[in-house]
N, C-alpha and C positions, 0 to 999 in steps of 0.2 A: 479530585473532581467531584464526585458526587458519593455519599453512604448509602451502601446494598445492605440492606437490614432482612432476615428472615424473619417472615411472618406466616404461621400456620403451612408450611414445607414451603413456602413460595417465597424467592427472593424481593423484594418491592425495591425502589428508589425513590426520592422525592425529586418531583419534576415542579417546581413553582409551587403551585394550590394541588396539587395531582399527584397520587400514588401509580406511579408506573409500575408493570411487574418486568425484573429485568431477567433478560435472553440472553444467555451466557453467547450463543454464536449470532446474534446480530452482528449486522456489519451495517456503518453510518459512514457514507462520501459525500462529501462537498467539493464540487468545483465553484471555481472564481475563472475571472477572466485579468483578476488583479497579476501585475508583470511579479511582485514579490510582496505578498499578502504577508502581515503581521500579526503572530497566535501569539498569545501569551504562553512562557513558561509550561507549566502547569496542565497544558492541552498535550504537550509535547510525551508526558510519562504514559499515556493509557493511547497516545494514537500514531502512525506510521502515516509522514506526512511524504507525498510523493513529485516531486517536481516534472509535471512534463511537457516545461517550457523548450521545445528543441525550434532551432532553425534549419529550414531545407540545405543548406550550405554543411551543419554541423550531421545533418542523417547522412549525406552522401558524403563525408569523409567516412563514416562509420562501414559503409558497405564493403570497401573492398580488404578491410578486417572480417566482416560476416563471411566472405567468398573464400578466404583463407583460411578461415576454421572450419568452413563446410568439406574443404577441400584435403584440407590435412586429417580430420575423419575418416577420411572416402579411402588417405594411402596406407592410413590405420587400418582398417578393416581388412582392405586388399594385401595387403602384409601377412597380416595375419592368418587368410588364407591360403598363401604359398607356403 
């Protein structure tokens, strides 16, 4: 991606004509509205790409998976105190 060089304690990057100083905990998101956007390789090593293209039809299959694990919790706990 890009070289972190230390200069005088302070990490730098070069950004185009520009010395950035880099932030170990920044955090950079992008959204698109693209259906299946195209990174190169190489983006893929340094970032945590997150898809969350869902459909109304595919959440509510999901739900009554949530209801049942909410629920099997609930006979866990209760178990456990009898």
């Amino acid at each position: 991606m890009c070289a972190v060089k230390r200069i005088d304690r302070v990490d730098i990057f070069k950004l185009g004509d520009y010395k950035v100083e880099y932030i170990k905990d920044f955090r950079f998101y992008m959204i698109t509205k693209l259906p299946n956007p195209y990174y190169i390789s190489k983006r893929f090593l340094k970032a945590n790409l997150i898809n969350f293209a869902a459909k109304e039809q595919d959440l509510e299959s999901q739900l009554p998976l949530c209801d049942i694990t909410a629920r099997k919790n609930e006979l866990i706990e209760l178990e456990d105190q009898l």
